[in-house]
C-alpha positions as CSV (number, residue, x, y, z in Angstrom):
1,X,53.9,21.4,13.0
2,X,56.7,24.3,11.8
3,X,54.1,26.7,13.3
4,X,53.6,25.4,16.8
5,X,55.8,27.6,18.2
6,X,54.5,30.8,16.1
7,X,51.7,32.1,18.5
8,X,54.5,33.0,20.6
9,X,56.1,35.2,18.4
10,X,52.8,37.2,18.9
11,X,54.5,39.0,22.3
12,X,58.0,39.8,20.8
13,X,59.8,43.2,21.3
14,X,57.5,44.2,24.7
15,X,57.5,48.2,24.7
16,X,56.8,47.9,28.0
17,X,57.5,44.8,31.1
18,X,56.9,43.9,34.6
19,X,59.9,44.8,37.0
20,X,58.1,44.0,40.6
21,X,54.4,42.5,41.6
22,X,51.8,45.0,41.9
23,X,48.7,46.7,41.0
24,X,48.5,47.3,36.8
25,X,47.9,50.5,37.4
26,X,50.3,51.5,39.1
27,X,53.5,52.8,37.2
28,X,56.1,51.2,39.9
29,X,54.8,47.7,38.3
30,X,56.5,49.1,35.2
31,X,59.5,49.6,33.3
32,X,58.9,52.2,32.1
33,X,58.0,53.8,34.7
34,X,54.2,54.4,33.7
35,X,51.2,52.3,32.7
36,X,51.0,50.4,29.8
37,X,48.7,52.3,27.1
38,X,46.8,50.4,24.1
39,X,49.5,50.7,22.1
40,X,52.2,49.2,24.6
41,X,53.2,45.1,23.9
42,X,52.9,44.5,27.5
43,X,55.8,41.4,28.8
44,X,54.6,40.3,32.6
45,X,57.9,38.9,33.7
46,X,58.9,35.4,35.7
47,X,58.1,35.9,39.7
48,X,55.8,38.9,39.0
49,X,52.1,39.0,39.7
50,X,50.4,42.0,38.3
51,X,47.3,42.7,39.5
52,X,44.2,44.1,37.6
53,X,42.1,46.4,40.3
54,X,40.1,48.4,37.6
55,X,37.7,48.8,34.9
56,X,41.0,50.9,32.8
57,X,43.5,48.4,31.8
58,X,43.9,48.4,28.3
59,X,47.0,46.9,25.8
60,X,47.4,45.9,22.1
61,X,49.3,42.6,23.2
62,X,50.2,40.9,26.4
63,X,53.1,38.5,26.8
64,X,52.9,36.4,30.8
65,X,56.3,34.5,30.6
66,X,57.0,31.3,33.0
67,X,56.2,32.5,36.2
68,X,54.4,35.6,35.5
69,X,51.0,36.2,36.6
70,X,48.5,38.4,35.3
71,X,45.8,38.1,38.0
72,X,42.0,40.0,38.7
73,X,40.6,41.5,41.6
74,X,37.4,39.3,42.5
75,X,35.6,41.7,45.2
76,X,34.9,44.8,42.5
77,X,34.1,45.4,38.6
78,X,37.2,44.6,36.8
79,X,37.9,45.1,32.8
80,X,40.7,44.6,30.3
81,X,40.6,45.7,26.8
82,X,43.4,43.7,25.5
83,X,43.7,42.7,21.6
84,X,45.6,39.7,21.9
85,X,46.5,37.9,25.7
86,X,49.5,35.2,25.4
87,X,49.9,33.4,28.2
88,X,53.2,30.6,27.8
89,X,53.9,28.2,28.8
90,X,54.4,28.2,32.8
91,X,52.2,31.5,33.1
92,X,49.4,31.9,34.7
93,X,46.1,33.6,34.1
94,X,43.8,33.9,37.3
95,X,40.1,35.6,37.0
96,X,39.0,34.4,40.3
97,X,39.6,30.6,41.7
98,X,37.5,27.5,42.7
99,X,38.1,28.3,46.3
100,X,37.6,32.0,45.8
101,X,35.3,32.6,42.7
102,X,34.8,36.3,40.9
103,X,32.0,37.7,43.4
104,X,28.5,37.3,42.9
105,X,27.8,40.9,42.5
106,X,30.7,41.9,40.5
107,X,31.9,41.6,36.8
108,X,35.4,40.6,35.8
109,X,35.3,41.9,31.8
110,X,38.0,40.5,29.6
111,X,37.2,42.8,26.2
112,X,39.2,41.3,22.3
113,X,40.3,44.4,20.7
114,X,39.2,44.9,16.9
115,X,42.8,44.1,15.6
116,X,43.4,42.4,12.6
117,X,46.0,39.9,12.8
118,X,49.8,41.0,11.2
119,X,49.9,38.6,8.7
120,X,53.6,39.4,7.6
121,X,55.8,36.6,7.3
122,X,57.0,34.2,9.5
123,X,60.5,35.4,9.6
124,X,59.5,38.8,11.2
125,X,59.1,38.2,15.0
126,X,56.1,39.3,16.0
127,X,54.4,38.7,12.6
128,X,51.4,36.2,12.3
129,X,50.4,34.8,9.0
130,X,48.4,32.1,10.5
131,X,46.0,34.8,12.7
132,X,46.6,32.7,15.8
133,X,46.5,36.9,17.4
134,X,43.3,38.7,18.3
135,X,42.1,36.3,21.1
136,X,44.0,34.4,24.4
137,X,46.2,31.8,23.2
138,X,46.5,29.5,26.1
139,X,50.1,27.1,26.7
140,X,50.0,27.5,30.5
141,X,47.5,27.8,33.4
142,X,44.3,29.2,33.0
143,X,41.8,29.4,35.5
144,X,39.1,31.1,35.2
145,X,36.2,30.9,38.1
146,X,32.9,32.8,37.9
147,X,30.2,32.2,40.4
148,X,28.0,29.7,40.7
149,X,24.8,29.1,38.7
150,X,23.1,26.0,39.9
151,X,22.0,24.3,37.8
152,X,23.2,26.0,34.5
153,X,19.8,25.0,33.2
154,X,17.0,23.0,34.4
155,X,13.7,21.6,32.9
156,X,10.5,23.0,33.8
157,X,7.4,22.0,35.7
158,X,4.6,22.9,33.3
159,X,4.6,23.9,30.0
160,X,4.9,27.4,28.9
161,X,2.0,28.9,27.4
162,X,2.2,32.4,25.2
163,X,1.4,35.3,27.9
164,X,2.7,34.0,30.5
165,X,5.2,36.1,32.6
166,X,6.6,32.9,35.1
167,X,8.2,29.5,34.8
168,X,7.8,26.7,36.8
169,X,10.9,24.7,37.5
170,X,11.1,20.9,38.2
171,X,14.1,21.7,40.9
172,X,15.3,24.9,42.6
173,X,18.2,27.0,41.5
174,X,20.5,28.8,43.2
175,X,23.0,31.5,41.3
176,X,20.2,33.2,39.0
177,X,19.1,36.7,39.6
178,X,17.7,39.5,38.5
179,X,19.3,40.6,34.8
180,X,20.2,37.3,33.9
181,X,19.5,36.4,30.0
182,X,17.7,33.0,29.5
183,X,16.9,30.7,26.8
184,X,13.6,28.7,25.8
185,X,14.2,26.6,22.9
186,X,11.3,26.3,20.5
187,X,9.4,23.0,20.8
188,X,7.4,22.7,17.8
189,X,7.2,19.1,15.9
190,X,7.6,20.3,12.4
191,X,7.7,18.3,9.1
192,X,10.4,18.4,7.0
193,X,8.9,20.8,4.1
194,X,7.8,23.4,7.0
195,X,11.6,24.3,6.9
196,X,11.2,25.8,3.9
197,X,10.0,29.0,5.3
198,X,11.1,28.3,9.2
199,X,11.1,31.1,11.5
200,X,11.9,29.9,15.1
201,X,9.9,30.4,18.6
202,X,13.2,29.8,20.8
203,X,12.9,33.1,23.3
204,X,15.6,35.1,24.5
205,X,14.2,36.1,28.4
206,X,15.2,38.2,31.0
207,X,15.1,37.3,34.6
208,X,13.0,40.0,36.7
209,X,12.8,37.5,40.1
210,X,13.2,34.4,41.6
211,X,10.9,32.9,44.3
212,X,12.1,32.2,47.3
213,X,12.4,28.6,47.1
214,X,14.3,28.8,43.4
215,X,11.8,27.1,41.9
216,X,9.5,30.1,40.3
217,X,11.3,32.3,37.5
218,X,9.7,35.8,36.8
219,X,9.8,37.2,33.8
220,X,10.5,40.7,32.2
221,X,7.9,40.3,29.4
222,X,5.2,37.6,28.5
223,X,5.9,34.6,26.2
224,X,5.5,35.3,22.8
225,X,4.9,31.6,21.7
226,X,3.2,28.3,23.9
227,X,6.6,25.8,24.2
228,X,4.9,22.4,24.7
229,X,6.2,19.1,25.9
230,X,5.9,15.3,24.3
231,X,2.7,14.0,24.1
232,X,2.1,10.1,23.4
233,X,-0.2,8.1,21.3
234,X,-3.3,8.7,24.1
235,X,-2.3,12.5,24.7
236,X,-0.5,11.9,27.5
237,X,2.5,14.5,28.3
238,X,5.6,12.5,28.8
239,X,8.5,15.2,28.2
240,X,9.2,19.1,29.6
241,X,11.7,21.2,27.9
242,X,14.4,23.0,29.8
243,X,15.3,26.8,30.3
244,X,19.1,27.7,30.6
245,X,20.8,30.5,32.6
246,X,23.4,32.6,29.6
247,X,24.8,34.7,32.3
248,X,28.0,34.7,33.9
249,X,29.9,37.4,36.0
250,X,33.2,36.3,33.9
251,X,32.9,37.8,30.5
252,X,35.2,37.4,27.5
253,X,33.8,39.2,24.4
254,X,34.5,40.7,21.3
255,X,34.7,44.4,20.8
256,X,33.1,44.4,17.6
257,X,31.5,41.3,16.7
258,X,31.0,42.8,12.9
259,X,35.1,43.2,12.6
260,X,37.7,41.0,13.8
261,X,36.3,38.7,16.3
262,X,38.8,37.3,19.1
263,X,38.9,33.4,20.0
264,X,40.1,31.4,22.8
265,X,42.8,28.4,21.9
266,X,44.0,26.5,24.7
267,X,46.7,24.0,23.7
268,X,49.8,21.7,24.7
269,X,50.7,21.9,28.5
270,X,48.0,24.7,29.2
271,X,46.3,23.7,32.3
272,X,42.9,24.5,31.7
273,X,40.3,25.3,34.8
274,X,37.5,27.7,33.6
275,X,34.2,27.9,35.5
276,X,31.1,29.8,35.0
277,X,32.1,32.2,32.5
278,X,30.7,33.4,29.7
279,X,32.0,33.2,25.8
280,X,29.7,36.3,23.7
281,X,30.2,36.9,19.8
282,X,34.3,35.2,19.6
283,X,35.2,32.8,17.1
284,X,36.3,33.8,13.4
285,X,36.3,30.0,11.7
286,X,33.2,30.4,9.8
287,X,30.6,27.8,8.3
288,X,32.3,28.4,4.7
289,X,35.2,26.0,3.7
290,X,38.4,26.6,5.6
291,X,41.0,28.2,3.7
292,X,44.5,27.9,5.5
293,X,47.9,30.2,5.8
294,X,50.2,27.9,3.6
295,X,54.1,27.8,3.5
296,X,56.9,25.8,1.7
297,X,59.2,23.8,3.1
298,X,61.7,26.7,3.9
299,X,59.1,29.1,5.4
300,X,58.1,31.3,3.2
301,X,54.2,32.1,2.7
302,X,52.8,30.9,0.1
303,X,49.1,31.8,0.6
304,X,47.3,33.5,3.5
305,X,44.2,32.1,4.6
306,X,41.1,34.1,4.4
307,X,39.0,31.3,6.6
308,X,41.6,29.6,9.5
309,X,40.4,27.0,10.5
310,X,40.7,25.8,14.5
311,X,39.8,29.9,15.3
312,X,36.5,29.3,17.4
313,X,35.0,30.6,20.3
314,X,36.8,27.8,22.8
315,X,39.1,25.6,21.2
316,X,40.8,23.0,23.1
317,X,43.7,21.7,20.6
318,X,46.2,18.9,22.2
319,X,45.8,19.5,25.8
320,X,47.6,17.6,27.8
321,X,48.5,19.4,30.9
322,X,51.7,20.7,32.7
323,X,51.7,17.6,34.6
324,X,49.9,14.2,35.5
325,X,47.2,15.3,37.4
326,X,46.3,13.3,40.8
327,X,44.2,10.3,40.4
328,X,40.6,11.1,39.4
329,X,41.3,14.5,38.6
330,X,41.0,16.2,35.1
331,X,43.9,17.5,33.0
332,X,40.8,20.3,31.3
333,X,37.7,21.2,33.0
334,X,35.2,23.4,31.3
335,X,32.3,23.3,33.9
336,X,29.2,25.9,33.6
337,X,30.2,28.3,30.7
338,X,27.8,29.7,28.5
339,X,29.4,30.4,24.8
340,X,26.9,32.4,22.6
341,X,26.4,34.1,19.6
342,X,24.3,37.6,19.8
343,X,25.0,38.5,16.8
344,X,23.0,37.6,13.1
345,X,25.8,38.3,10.6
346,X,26.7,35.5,8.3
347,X,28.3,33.3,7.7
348,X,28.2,32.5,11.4
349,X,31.7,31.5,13.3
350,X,31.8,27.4,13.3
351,X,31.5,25.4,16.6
352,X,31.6,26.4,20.3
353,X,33.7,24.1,22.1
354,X,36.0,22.2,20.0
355,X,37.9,19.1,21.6
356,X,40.8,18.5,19.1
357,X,44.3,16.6,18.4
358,X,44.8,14.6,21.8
359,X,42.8,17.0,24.0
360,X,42.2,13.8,26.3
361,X,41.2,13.2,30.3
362,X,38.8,16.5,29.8
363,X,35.6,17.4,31.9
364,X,33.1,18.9,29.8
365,X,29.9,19.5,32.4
366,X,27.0,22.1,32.6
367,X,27.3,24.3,29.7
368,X,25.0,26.1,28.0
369,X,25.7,27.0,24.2
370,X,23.2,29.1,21.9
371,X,23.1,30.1,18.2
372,X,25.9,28.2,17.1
373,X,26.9,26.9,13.7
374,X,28.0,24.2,12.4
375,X,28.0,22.1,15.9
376,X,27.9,23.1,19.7
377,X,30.4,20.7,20.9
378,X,32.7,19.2,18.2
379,X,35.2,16.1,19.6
380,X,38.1,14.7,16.6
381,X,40.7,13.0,16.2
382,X,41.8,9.6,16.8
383,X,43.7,10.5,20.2
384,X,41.0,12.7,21.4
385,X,40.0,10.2,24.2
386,X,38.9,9.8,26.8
387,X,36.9,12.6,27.5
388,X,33.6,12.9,29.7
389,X,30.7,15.0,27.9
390,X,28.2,15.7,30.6
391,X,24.6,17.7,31.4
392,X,25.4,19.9,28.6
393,X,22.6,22.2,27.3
394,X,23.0,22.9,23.1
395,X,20.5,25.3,22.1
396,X,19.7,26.3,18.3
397,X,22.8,24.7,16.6
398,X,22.5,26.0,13.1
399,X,23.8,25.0,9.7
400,X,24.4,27.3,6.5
401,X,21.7,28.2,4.6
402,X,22.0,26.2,1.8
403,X,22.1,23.5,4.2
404,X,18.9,24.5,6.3
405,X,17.1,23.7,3.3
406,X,18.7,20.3,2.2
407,X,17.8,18.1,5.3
408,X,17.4,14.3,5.5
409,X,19.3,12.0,3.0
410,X,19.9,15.1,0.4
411,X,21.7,17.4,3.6
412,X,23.8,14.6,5.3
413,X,24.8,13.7,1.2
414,X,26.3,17.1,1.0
415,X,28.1,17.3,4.8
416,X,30.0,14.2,3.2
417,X,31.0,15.5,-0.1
418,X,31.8,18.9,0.7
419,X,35.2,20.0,-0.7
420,X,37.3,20.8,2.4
421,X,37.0,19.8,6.0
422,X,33.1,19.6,5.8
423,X,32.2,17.6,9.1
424,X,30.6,19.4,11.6
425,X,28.9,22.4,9.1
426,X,25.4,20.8,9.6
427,X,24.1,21.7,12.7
428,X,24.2,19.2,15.6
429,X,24.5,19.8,19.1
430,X,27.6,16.9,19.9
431,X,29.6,15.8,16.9
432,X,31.7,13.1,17.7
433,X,34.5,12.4,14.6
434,X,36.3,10.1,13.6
435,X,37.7,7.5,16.0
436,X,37.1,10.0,18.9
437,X,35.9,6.9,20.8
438,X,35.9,6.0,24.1
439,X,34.9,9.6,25.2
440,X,31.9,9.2,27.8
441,X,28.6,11.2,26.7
442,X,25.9,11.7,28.9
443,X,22.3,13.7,30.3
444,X,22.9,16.0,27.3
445,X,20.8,17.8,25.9
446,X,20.4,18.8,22.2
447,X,17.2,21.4,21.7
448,X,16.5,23.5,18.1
449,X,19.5,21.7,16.1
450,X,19.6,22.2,12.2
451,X,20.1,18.3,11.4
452,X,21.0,16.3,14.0
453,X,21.0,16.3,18.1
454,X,23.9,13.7,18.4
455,X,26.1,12.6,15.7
456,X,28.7,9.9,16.1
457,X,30.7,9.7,13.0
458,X,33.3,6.6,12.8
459,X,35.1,4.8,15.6
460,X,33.1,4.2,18.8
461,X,30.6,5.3,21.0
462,X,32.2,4.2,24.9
463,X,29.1,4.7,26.4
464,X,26.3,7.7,26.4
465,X,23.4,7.3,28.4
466,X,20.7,9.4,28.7
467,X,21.2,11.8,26.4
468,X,17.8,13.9,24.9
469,X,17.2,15.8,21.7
470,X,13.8,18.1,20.7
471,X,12.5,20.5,18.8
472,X,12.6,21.6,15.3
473,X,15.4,19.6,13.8
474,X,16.2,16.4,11.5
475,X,17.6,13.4,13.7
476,X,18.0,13.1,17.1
477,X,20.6,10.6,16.9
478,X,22.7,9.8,13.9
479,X,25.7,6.6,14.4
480,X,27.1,6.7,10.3
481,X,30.0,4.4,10.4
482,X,29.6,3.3,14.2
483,X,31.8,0.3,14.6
484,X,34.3,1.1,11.6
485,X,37.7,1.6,12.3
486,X,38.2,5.3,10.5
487,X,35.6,4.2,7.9
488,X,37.7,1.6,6.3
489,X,37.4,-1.6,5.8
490,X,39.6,-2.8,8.7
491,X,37.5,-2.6,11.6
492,X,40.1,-4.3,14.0
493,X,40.2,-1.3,16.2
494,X,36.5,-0.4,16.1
495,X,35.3,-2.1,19.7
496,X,32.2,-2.0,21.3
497,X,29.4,0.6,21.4
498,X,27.2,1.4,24.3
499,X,24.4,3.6,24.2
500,X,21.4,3.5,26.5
501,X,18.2,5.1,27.8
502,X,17.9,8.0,25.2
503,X,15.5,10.3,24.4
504,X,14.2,12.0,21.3
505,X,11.1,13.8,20.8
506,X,9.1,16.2,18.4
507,X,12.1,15.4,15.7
508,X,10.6,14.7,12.1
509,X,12.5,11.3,11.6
């Protein structure tokens, strides 16, 4: 569109830019000559790598041109207070790399500043009517590389029982330690009119120990509730939940998750390469209707939006990479991230990973996503293919209100017929929209979803195998308009669907 070009603008008139490689905080890096304060619009300039080797750097807006490199320390703590971090197309942003990750025993902190968005006008650089600022804005390479938890989450041996202060683990982990936050998703087969006053027995844990062959999790407190598996018709137990791991040593949060809450959108050529990190309290698109920045057709505003859409906590929006990447090899790969929500203000931010607009040839693998509206991993658009959605873990996807009280027949009625952009407000751990076919889904798992554990909405289903949904929720799978081409009544383009070997348990239809 007109605007594709605006988030740039974001990093006009630099106060202060790179003149030679070096450490941030060092003035020589600078011109000026010393370092860049939080009022500075910081311009990292082609051929420069500047280095962050503290816990001090701090800017309003930061600018890394073609060629430029803004790049972290790995082997100490690290932290950058930035309010909005542009990197075009040709930069790079480097927190760590697959062959040498961000430490085990150190953080690497990127903090969004409380800074509303200048929503002047489009003809004033810098200006930003459609709030793209306050949050990284991604057209080149990111890469992002946290260590290792392994798994991300796992199921358990036993099932938990209130008072107990251990978990048994069906397979050993390695990664976890001490401090770590983890989540147990409540289990509980409900009816549909217990919703009506529901108050949910997911726990929030932290991680005091592990045994020596990763396979015994201790516990800084007792369970508060018992967390049973599926029985069947002679009592037999036939399904364990699973506990995931919501710690990461890469951090990306916002400052105040009560004021203006940053976002990550990754888009066009960005090459996209983040591991293990972990996405706390971002995303500003909220569970009401979206209400877009309009212009005319010469420019000039003609409404700013109070609810823009495509602003969530990790938003992958046409990605198509730089360049054709070798054979077998992923243009995106979002691989063991945690995105969460700690906070309880409403109306919650929408989605957690969104897959949008021709963001195709992705790897989405081992992540872990709690208290999320709307959906945890939201795939549309008609070019959005193919994609591979894999051991994902999507705990306590929520809807509104209004909808956490209208589910079956009566809540799907109303995710159709709401008046702007409703799809994907109902709660449902993979929402899979409109001819978005052909992506690959499986051995996900949906736990504590407001509606539905797996929606596939239109189009096709390619194949997804072994996917798994439980716990206090609607549907496990819902397929309206599976085999339709866009709905209509031309299904010429609508294919084949494949899905096989899933599981659903403890849903109440």
């Amino acid at each position: 569109t007109s605007s594709d070009r605006q988030p740039e603008t974001t990093a006009a008139n630099p106060t202060i830019a790179s003149i030679a490689s070096g450490d941030w905080s060092s003035a020589a890096t600078w011109n000026p000559a010393r370092v860049p304060n939080g009022n500075d619009i910081v311009a990292i300039n082609a051929a420069h790598a500047v280095r962050v080797t503290d816990a001090n750097a701090i800017a309003k807006i930061i600018g890394i041109k073609a060629g430029g490199t803004l790049r972290f320390r790995t082997d100490i703590d690290t932290k950058l207070a930035v309010a909005t971090l542009l990197v075009m197309e040709g930069g790079t942003l480097e927190v760590g790399t697959k062959m040498t990750p961000v430490m085990p025993n150190v953080v690497a902190e990127i903090m969004i500043r409380d800074s509303a968005p200048d929503t002047g006008t489009v003809q004033i650089p810098g200006a930003d009517p459609s709030q793209y600022g306050t949050g990284i804005i991604g057209l080149g390479n990111i890469m992002l590389n946290g260590a290792t938890k392994n798994p991300a989450f796992v199921r358990l041996a036993t099932e938990p029982k209130a008072g107990n202060t251990t978990l048994a683990l069906s397979q050993a982990v390695t990664g976890w330690k001490a401090g770590d936050r983890l989540i147990l998703p409540d289990t509980r087969h409900l009816l549909w009119n217990d919703f009506n006053a529901f108050t949910g027995q997911w726990e929030e844990l932290t991680l005091t120990g592990v045994s020596s062959d990763g396979k015994t999790l201790t516990l800084a407190a007792s369970l508060q509730f018992n967390h049973a598996g599926a029985r069947d018709m002679n009592g037999t137990l036939a399904f364990l939940p699973h506990v995931g791991n919501l710690s990461r040593n890469i951090l990306i949060h916002s400052a105040n998750p009560a004021g203006t809450r940053g976002h990550v959108l990754l888009t066009h050529k960005a090459n996209v390469a983040i591991r293990y990190v972990e996405f706390s309290d971002l995303g500003r698109t909220s569970t009401d209707s979206t209400n877009d920045t309009t212009t005319d057709s010469n420019g000039k505003i003609t409404h700013i939006g109070t609810n823009q859409r495509g602003r969530i906590p990790l938003y992958l929006h046409g990605v198509i990479g730089s360049q054709t990447p070798p054979a077998g090899q992923p243009v995106s790969s979002l691989i063991g991230n945690s995105i969460r929500n700690q906070t309880t203000s409403k109306p919650l931010p929408r989605w957690g990973i969104g897959l949008d607009s021709g963001s195709s040839n992705g790897v989405v693998r081992d992540n872990v996503t709690y208290h999320i509206a709307g959906a945890a991993i939201m795939i549309s658009g008609s070019s959005t293919l193919p994609n591979l959605i894999e051991h994902n873990f999507l705990v306590r996807t929520m809807p509104d209100v209004a909808q956490l009280q209208m589910f079956g027949e009566n809540g799907y009625a109303r995710v159709l017929v709401d008046n702007q952009d409703p799809l994907g407000y109902d709660g449902t751990g993979i929402y899979s929209y409109v001819g978005a076919g052909n992506n690959a889904f499986h051995d996900n798992v949906a736990a504590d979803f407001g509606n539905t554990g797996f929606t596939f909405l239109f189009g096709v289903v390619k194949d997804s195998s072994n996917n798994e949904a439980y716990g206090p929720g609607s549907t496990g799978y819902a397929f309206p308009g599976v085999g339709q081409a866009w709905g209509f009544n031309d299904d010429s383009r609508a294919g084949e669907s494949v899905v096989r070997a899933g599981r659903v348990w403890n849903v109440f239809q």
